[in-house]
LOMI-407516 format. One record per residue (C-alpha): residue number from 1; residue in one letter; chain; y, z, x. Coordinates in steps of 0.05 Angstrom, whole numbers, plus 5000, padded with zeros to 4 digits. Layout:
% LOMI-407516
NUM A A Y Z X
...
END
This chain:
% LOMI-407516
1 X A 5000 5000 5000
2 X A 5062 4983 5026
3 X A 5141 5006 5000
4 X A 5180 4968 4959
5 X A 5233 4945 5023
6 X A 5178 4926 5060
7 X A 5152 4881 4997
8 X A 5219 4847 4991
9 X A 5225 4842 5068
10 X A 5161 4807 5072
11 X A 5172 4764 4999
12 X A 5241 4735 5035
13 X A 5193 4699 5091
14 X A 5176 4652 5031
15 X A 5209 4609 4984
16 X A 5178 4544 4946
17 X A 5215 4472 4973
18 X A 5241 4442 4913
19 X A 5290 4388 4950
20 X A 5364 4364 4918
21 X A 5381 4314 4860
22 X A 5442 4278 4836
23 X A 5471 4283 4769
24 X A 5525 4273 4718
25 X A 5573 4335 4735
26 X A 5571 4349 4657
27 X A 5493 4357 4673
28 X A 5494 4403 4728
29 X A 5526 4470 4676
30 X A 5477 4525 4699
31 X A 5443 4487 4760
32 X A 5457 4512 4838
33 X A 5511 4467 4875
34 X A 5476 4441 4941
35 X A 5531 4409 4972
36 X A 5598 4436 4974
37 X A 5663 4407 4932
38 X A 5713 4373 4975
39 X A 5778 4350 4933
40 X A 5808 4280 4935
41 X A 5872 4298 4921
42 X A 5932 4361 4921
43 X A 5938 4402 4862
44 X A 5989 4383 4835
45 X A 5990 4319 4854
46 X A 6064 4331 4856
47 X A 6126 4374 4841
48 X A 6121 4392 4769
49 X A 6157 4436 4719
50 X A 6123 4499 4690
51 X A 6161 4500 4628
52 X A 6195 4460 4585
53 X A 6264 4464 4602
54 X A 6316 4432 4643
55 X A 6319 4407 4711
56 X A 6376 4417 4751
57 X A 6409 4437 4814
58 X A 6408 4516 4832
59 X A 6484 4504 4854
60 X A 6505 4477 4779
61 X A 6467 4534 4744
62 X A 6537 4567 4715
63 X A 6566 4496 4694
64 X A 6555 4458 4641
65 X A 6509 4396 4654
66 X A 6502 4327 4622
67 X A 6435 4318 4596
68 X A 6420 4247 4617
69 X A 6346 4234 4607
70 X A 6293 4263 4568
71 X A 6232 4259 4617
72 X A 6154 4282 4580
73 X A 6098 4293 4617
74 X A 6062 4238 4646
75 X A 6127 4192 4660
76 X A 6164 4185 4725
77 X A 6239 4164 4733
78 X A 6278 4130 4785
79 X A 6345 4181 4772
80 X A 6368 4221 4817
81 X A 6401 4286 4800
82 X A 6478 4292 4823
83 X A 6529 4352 4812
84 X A 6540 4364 4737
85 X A 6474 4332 4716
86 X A 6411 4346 4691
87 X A 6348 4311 4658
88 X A 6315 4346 4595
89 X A 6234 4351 4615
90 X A 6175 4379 4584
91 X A 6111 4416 4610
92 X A 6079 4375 4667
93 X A 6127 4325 4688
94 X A 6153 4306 4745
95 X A 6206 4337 4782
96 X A 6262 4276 4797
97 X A 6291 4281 4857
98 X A 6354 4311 4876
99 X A 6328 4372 4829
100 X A 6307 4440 4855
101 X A 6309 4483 4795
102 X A 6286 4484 4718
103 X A 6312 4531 4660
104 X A 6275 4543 4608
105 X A 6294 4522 4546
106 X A 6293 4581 4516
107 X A 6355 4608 4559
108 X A 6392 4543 4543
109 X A 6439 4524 4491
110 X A 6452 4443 4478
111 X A 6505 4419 4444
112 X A 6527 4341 4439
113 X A 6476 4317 4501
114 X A 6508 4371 4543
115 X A 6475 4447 4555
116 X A 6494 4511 4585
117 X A 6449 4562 4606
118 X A 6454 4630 4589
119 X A 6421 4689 4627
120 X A 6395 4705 4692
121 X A 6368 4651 4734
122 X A 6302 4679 4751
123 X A 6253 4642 4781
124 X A 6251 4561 4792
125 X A 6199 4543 4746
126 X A 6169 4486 4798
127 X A 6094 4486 4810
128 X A 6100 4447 4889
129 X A 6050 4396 4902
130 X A 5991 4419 4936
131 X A 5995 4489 4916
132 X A 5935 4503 4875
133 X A 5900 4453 4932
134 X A 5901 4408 4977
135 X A 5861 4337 5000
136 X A 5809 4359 5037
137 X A 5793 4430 5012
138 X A 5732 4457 4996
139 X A 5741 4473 4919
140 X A 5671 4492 4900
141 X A 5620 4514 4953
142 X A 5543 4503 4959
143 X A 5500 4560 4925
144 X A 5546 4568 4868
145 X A 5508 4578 4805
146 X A 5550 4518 4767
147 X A 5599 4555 4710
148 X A 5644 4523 4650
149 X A 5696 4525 4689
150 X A 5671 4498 4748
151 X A 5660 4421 4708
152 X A 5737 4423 4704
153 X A 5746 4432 4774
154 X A 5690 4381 4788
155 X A 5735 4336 4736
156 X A 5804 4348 4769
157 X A 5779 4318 4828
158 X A 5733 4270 4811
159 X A 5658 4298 4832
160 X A 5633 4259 4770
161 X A 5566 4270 4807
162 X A 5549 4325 4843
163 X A 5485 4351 4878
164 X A 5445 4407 4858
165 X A 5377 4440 4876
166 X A 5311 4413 4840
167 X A 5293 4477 4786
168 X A 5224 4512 4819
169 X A 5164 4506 4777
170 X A 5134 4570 4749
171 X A 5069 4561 4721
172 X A 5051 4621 4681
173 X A 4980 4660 4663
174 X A 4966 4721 4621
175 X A 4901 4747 4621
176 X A 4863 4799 4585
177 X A 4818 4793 4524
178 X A 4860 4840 4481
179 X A 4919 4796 4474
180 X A 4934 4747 4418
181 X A 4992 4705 4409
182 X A 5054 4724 4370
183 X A 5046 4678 4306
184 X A 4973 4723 4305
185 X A 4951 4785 4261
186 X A 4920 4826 4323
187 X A 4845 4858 4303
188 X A 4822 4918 4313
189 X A 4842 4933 4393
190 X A 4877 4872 4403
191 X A 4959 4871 4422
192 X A 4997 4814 4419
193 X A 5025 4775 4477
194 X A 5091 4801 4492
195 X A 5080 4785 4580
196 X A 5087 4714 4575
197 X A 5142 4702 4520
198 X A 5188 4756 4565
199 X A 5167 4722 4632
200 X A 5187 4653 4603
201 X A 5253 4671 4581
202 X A 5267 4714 4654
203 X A 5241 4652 4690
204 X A 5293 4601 4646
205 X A 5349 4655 4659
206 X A 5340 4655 4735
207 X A 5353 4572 4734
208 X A 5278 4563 4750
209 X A 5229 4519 4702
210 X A 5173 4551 4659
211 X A 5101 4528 4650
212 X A 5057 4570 4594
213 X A 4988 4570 4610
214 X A 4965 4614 4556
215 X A 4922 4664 4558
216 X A 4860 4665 4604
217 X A 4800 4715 4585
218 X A 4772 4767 4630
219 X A 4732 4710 4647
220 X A 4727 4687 4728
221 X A 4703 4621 4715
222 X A 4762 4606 4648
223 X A 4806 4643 4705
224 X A 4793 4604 4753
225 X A 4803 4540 4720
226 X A 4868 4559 4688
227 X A 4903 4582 4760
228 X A 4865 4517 4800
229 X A 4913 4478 4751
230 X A 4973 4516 4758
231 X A 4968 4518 4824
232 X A 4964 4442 4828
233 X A 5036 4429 4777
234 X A 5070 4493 4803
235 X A 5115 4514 4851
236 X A 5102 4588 4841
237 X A 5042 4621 4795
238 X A 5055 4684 4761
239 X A 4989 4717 4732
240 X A 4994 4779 4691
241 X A 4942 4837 4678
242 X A 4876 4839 4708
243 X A 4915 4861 4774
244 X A 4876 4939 4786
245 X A 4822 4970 4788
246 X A 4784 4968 4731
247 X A 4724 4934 4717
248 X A 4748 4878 4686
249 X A 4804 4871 4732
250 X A 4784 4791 4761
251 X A 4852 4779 4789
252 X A 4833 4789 4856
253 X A 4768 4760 4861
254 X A 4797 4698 4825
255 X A 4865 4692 4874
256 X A 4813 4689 4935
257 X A 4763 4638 4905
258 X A 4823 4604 4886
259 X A 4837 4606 4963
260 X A 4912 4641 4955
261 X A 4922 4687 5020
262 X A 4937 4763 4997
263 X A 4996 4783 5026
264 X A 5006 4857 4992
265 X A 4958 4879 4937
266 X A 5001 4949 4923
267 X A 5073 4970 4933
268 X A 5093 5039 4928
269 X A 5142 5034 4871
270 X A 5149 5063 4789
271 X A 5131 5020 4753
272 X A 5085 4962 4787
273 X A 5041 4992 4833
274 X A 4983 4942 4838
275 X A 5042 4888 4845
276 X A 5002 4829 4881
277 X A 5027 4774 4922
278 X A 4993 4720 4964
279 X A 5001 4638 4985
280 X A 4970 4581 4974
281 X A 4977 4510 5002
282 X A 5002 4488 4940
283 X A 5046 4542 4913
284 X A 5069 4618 4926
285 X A 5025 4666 4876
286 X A 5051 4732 4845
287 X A 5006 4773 4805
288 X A 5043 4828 4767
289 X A 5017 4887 4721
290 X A 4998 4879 4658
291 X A 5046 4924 4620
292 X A 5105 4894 4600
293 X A 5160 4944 4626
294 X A 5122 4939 4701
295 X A 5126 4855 4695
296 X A 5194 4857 4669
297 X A 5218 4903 4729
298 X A 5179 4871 4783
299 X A 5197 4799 4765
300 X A 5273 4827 4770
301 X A 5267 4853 4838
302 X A 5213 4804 4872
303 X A 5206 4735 4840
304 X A 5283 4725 4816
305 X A 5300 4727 4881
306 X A 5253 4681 4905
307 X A 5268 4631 4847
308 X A 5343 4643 4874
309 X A 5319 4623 4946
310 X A 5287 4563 4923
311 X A 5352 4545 4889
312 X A 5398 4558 4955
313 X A 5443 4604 4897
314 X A 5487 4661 4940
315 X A 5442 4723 4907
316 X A 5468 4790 4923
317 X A 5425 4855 4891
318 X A 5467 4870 4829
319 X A 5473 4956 4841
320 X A 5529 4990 4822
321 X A 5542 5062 4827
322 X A 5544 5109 4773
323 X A 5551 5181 4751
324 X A 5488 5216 4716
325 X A 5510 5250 4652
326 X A 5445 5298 4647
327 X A 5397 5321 4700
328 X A 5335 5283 4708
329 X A 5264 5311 4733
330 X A 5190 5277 4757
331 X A 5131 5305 4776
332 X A 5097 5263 4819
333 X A 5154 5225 4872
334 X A 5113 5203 4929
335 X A 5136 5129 4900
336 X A 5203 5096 4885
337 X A 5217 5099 4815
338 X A 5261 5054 4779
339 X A 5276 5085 4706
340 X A 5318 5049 4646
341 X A 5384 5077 4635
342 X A 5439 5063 4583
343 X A 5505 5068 4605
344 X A 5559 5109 4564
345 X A 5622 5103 4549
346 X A 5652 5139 4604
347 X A 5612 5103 4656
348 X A 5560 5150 4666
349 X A 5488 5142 4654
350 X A 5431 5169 4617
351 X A 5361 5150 4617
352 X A 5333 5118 4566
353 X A 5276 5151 4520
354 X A 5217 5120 4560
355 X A 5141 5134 4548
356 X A 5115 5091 4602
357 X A 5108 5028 4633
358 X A 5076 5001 4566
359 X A 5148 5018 4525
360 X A 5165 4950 4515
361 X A 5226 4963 4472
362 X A 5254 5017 4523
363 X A 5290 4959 4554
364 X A 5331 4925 4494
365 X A 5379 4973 4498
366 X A 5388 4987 4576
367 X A 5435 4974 4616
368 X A 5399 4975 4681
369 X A 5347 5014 4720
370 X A 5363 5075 4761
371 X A 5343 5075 4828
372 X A 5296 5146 4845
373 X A 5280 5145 4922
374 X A 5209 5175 4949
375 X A 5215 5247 4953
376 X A 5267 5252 4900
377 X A 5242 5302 4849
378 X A 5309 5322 4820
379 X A 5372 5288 4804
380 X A 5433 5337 4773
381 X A 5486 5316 4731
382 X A 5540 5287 4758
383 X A 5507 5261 4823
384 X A 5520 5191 4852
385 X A 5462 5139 4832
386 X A 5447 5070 4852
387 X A 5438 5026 4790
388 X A 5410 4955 4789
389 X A 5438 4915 4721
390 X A 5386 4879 4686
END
């Protein structure tokens, strides 16, 4: 058995090839920017107004002006400004030379195509060419996880295709003869299938693609069969269940008949213990409990960030640091525990009412999962804790 840093230092060695495609830049919302974002032009392209307003000399602010030329947005003019004159001009035009100041029009009063401004001068109003940025800048950079906002950038400077990382495969197995699917009435001993449906949706969240295998029986041979074809359409396997010690627990036997390498069969870590990793020639091969809390946890702290890797997205560990609103106690804490939490109003945290790694619905309400280090039997109120969101 190893610890869980040692698990994620050894898990970072790997990471499935997926390669780089071009698309449509209205395509790519959601997808991980491989190359960087280099504009074509300055932002703005030139000096504009701010406001609507008037354009003028600073010098003939106290005068009044002769208004001669409306300018909008989108039209440029030959005229330049002299003492006593000024052009009316909307939001987004150009500034015409000879000009180095706009009032807006809200501090003006016009009379007879002449105006006077009233007030303070304040500020110029000019947004100067370049200013937001420049030819040659680096606008968006490679890694970025591509954002609504982001497609407008990509549009102001004309990255109508961009290049982004090829999704990873996940192929996806739950085993155990208990389980039925959702749309079924479970029997007598029988759950439904809650793994794979929750797996699916974490996989699609973390950009990656998602391949249902169904479920495979505590069979070796139906087992075996089922992960021989994942393995060959996959770039990373995920089996759940059938991962410890019990009897029926194939996993193990299956993964090395399979021929996938075992890496780490155990990590010392609450929930997930018999957490299982290994390779294979064809893809990288996780094999995560069988309760739903422990595959929901480990998938956020091992395989996202490998899916992340595989994309080339910037991934930082998403902990924040928090205040405990009640003390918490554990028995046993020769393992790192990681324990649902809600998070209150005041920014402290509580944990959540959790009966064990099967508590499926502990989660829909948590804000993330308290870190307990080894050793740590007691946490009192008000201490410092590491949180990861989820």
């Amino acid at each position: 058995m190893i610890s869980y840093e040692e698990a994620l230092t050894v898990t970072k060695k790997y990471k499935p090839e997926t390669g780089i495609e071009n698309l449509p830049f209205i395509d790519s919302i959601g997808r991980c920017l491989a190359k960087d974002i280099v504009s074509d032009v300055n932002m703005p392209p030139f000096n504009k107004t701010a406001v609507d307003g008037y354009a003028c000399r600073k010098e003939d602010i106290d005068k009044e002006l002769i208004i001669n030329e409306i300018i909008p947005a989108g039209i440029s003019t030959t005229r330049k400004i002299a003492e006593g004159e000024c052009v009316k001009i909307m939001t987004g035009a150009a500034i015409p030379e000879g000009a180095n100041w706009v009032v807006m029009v809200e501090d003006a009063e016009e009379i007879n195509g002449r105006v006077r401004f009233k007030g303070e001068p304040g500020k110029d109003n000019i947004a100067r060419m370049g200013e937001d940025m420049r030819k040659g800048d680096i606008v968006l950079k490679a890694g970025r996880m591509i954002k609504p906002q982001d497609i407008a950038v990509m549009a102001t400077v004309g990255a109508v295709r961009v290049a982004v990382r090829k999704r990873p495969v996940v192929g996806i197995i739950i085993t155990g003869n208990e389980l039925v699917e959702p749309d079924n009435k479970p029997a007598d001993s029988q759950i439904r299938n809650s793994n794979g449906y929750q797996l699916i949706a974490q996989t699609i969240r973390a950009g990656a693609l998602a391949i249902y295998y169904g479920i495979a029986p505590d069979s070796e041979k139906e087992t075996l069969e089922t992960l021989s074809k994942a393995l060959d359409e996959s770039d990373l396997v995920i089996l759940t269940g059938g991962v410890s010690m019990g009897d029926f627990d194939i996993v193990p036997d299956v993964l090395a008949k399979a021929g996938v390498k075992i890496i780490f069969d155990r990590i010392a870590v609450q929930p997930g213990k018999p957490t299982t990793f290994g390779v294979h020639d064809n893809a990288l091969v996780f094999g995560l409990p069988g309760n739903p809390v422990s595959s929901f946890i480990q998938f956020e702290l091992l395989v996202k960030p490998m899916i992340y890797r595989a994309l080339g997205a910037t991934c930082h560990d998403s902990y924040r640091k928090h205040r405990l609103a009640e003390d918490y106690f554990r028995k046993r804490k020769e393992r790192l525990a990681w324990v649902p939490v809600i998070l209150n109003k005041d920014e402290t945290v509580v944990p959540v009412e959790y009966h064990g790694s099967a508590h499926i619905n502990s989660l829909t309400d948590a804000y993330g999962v308290m870190k307990v280090p080894v050793g740590t039997g007691v946490i009192k109120k008000g201490e410092i804790v590491d949180v990861r969101q989820i």
